[in-house]
mmCIF file of the C-alpha atoms, coordinates in Angstrom:
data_MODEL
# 
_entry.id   MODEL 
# 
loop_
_atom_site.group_PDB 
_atom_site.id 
_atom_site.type_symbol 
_atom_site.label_atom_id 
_atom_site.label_alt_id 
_atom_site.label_comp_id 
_atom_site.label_asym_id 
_atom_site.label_entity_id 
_atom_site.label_seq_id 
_atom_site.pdbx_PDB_ins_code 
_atom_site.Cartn_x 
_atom_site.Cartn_y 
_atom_site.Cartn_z 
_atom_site.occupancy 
_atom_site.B_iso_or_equiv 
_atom_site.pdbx_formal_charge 
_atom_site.auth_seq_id 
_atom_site.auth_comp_id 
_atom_site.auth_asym_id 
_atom_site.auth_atom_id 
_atom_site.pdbx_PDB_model_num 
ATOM 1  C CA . UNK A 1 1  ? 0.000  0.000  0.000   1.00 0.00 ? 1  UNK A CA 1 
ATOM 2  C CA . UNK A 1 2  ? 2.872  2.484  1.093   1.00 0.00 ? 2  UNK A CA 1 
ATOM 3  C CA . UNK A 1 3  ? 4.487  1.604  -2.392  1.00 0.00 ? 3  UNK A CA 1 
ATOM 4  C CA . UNK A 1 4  ? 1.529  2.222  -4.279  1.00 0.00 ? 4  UNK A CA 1 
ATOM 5  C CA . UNK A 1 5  ? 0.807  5.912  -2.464  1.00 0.00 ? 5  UNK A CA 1 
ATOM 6  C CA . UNK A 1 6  ? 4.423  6.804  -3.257  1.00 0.00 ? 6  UNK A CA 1 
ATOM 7  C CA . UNK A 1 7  ? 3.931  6.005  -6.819  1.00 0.00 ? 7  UNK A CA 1 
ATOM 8  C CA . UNK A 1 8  ? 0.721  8.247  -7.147  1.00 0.00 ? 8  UNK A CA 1 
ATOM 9  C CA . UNK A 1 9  ? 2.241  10.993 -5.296  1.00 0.00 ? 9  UNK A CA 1 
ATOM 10 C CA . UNK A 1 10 ? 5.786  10.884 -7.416  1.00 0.00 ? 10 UNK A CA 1 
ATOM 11 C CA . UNK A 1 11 ? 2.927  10.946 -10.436 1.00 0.00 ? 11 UNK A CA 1 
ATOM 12 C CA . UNK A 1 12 ? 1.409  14.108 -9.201  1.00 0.00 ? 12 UNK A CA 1 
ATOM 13 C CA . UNK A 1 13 ? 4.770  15.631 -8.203  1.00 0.00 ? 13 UNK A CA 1 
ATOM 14 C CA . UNK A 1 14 ? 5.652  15.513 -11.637 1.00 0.00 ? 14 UNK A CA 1 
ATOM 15 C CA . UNK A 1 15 ? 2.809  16.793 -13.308 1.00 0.00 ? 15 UNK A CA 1 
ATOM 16 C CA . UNK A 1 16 ? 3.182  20.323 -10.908 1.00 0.00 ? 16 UNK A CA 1 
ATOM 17 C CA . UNK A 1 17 ? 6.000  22.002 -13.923 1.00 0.00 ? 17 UNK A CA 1 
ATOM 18 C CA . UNK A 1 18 ? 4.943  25.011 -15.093 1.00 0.00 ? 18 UNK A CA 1 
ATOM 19 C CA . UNK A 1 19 ? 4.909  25.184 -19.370 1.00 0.00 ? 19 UNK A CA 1 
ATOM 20 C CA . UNK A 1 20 ? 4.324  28.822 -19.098 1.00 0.00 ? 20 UNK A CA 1 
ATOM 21 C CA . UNK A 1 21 ? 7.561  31.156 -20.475 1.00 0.00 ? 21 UNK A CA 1 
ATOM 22 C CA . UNK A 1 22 ? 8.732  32.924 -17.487 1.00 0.00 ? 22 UNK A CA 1 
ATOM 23 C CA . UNK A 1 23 ? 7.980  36.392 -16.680 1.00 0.00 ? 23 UNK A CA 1 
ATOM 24 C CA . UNK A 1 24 ? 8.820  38.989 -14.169 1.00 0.00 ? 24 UNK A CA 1 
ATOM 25 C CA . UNK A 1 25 ? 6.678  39.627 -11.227 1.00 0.00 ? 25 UNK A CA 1 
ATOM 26 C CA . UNK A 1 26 ? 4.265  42.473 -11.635 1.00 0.00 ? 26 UNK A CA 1 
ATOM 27 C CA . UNK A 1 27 ? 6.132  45.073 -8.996  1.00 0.00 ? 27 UNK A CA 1 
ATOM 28 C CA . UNK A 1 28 ? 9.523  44.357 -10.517 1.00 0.00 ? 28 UNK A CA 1 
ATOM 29 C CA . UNK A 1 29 ? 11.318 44.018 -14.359 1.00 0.00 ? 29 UNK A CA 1 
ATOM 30 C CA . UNK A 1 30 ? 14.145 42.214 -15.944 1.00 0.00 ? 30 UNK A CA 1 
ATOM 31 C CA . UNK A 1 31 ? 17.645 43.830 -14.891 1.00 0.00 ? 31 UNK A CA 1 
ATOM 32 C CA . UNK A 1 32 ? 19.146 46.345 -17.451 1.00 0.00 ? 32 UNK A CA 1 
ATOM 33 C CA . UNK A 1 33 ? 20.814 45.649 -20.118 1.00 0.00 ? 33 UNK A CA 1 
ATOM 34 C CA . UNK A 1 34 ? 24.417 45.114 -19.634 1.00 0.00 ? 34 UNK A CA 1 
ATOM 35 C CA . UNK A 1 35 ? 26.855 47.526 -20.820 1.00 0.00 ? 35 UNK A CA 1 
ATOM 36 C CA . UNK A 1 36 ? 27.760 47.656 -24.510 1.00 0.00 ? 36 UNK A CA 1 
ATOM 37 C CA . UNK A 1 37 ? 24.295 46.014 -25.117 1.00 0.00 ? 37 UNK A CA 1 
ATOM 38 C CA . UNK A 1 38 ? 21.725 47.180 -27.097 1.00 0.00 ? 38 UNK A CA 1 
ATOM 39 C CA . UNK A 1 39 ? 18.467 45.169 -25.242 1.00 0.00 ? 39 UNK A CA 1 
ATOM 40 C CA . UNK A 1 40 ? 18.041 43.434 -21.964 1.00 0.00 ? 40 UNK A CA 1 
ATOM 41 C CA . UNK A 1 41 ? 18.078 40.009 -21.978 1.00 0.00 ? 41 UNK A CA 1 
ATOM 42 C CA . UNK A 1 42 ? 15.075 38.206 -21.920 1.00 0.00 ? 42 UNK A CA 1 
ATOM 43 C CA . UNK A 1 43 ? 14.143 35.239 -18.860 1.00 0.00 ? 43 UNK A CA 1 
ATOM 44 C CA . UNK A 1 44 ? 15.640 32.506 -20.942 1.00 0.00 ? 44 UNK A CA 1 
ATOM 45 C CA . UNK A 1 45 ? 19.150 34.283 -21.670 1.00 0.00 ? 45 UNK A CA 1 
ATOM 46 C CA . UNK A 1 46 ? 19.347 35.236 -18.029 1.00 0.00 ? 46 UNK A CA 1 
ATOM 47 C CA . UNK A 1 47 ? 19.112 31.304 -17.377 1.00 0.00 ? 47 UNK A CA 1 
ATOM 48 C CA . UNK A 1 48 ? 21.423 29.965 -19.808 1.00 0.00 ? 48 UNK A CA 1 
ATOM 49 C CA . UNK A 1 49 ? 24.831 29.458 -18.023 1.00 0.00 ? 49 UNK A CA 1 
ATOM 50 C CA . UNK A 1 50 ? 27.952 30.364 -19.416 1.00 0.00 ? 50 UNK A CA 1 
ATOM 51 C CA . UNK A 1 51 ? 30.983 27.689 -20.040 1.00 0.00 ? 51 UNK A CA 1 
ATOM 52 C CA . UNK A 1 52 ? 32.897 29.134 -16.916 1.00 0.00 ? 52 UNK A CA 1 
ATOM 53 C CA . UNK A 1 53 ? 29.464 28.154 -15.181 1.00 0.00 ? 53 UNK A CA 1 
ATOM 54 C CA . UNK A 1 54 ? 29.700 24.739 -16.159 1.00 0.00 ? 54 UNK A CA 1 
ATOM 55 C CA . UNK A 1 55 ? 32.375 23.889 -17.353 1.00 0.00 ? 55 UNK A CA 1 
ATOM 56 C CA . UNK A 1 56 ? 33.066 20.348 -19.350 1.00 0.00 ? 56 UNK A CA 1 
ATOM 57 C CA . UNK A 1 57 ? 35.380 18.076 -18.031 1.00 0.00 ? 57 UNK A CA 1 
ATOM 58 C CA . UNK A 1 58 ? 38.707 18.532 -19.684 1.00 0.00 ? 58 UNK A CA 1 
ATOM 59 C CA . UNK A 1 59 ? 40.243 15.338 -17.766 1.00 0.00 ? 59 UNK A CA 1 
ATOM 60 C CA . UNK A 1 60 ? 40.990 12.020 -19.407 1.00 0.00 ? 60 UNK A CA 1 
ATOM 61 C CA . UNK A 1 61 ? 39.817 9.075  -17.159 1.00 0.00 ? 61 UNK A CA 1 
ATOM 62 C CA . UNK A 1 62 ? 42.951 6.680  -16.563 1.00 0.00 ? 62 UNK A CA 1 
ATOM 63 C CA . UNK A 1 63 ? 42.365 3.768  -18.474 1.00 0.00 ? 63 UNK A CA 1 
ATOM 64 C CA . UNK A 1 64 ? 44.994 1.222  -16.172 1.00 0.00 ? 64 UNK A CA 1 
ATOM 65 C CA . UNK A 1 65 ? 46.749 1.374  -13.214 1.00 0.00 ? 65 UNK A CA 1 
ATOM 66 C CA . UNK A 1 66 ? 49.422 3.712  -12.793 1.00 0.00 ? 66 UNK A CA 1 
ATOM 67 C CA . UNK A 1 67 ? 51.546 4.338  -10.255 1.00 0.00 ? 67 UNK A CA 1 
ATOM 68 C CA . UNK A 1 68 ? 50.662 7.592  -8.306  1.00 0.00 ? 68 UNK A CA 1 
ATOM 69 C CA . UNK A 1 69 ? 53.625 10.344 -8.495  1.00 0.00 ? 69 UNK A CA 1 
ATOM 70 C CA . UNK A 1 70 ? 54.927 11.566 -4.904  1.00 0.00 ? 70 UNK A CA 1 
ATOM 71 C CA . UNK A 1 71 ? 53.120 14.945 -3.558  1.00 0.00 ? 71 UNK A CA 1 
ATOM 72 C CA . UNK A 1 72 ? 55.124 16.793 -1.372  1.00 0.00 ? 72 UNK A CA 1 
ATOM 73 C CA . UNK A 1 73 ? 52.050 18.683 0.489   1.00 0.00 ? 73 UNK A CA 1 
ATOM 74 C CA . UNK A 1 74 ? 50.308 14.538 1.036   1.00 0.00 ? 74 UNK A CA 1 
ATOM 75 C CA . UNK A 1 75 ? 51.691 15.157 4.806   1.00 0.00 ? 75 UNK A CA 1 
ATOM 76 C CA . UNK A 1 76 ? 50.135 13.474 7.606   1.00 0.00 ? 76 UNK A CA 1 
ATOM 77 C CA . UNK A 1 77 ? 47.876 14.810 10.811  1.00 0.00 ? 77 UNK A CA 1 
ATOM 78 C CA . UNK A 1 78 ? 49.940 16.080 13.619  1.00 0.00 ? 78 UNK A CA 1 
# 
């Protein structure tokens, strides 16, 4: 019984998402536009992050076992 409630109430949970575009409350408005820009930007270019927001992982995952190189600043608790 438990497992069935959780599975209607997931089932609502996810029906709750707005499909609306977003807009600014009544009292306020979107910031100004920044400067050297002709227009503000809109809700969904204020959303977008940039790269240095997320950036993608540059690392390559080791592939075999290597032997780790010695760190100097590895020092134990006192």
């Amino acid at each position: 019984m438990r497992l069935v409630i959780a599975f209607a109430t997931a089932v609502l949970l996810a029906g709750c998402g707005s499909r609306a575009p977003l807009t600014p409350p009544e009292s306020t408005s979107l910031p100004v536009a920044p400067h050297g820009a002709t227009a503000p930007p809109n809700a969904d270019e204020l959303l977008r992050r940039d790269a240095l927001a997320a950036p993608e992982r540059s690392v390559e995952l080791r592939r075999r076992s290597e032997e780790r190189q010695d760190d100097p600043f590895d020092l134990p608790p006192e």
